[in-house]
C-alpha positions in Angstrom: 127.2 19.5 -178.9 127.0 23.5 -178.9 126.3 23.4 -182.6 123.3 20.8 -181.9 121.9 23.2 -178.8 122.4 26.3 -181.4 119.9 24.4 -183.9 117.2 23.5 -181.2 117.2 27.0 -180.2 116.8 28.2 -183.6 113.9 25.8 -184.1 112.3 26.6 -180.7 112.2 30.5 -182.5 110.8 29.2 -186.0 107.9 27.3 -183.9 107.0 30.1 -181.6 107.1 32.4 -184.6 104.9 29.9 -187.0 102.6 29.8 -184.6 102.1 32.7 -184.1 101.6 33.5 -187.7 99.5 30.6 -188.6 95.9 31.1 -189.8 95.0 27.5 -189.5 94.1 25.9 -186.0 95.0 22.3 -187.0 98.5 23.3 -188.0 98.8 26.1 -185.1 98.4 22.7 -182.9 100.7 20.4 -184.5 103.4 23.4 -184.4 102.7 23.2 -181.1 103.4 19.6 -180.5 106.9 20.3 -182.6 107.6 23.0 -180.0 107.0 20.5 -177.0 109.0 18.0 -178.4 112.0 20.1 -179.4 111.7 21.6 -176.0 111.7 18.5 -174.1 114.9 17.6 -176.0 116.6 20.3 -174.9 115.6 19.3 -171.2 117.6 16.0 -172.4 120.3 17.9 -173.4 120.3 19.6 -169.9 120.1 16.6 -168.1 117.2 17.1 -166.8 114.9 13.7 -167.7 112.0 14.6 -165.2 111.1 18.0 -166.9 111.8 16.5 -170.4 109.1 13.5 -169.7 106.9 16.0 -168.4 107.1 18.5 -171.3 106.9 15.4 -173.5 103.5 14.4 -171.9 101.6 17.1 -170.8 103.0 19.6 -173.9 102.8 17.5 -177.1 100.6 14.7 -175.3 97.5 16.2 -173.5 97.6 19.4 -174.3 97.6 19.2 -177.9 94.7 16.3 -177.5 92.9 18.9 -175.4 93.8 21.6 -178.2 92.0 18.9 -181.0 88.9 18.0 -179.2 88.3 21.8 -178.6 88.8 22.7 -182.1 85.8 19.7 -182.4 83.6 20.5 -180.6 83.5 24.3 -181.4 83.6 23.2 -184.8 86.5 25.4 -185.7 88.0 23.1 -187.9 87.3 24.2 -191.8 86.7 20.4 -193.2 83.9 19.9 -191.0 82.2 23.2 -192.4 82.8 21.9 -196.7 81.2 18.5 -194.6 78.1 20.2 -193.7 77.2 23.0 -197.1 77.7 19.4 -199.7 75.1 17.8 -197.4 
């Protein structure tokens, strides 16, 4: 099981770090959702199956929904701009 703990961590790392490097918003959020649900396995893994359902539905869940309709609305997203010059 330390080998499987050792892995999550190093995963935890590579999300925080893409993230962080990412130049597109869409996949900034769904490396976001990653993080959340890696992190709420290790709250599994700690036996802690409150926090991990919370993490779960308030980190990948509403946040990350939150995070999308944002991105909408403000018209951040680069499709919606290609949408709008063909038109």
């Amino acid at each position: 099981m330390h080998i499987m703990e050792m892995i999550l961590l190093s995963f935890l790392v590579v999300c925080a770090i893409a993230v962080a490097l990412s130049k597109n918003l869409l996949t900034s959020i769904v490396i976001f959702m990653a993080y959340s649900v890696i992190m709420s396995i290790i709250w599994m893994i700690l036996e802690s199956p409150d926090l991990a359902i919370t993490e779960a539905a308030v980190g990948a869940g509403v946040t990350s929904v939150l995070f999308y309709i944002t991105l909408k609305k403000i018209h951040a997203m680069k499709g919606e701009e290609d949408d709008e010059i063909e038109e």
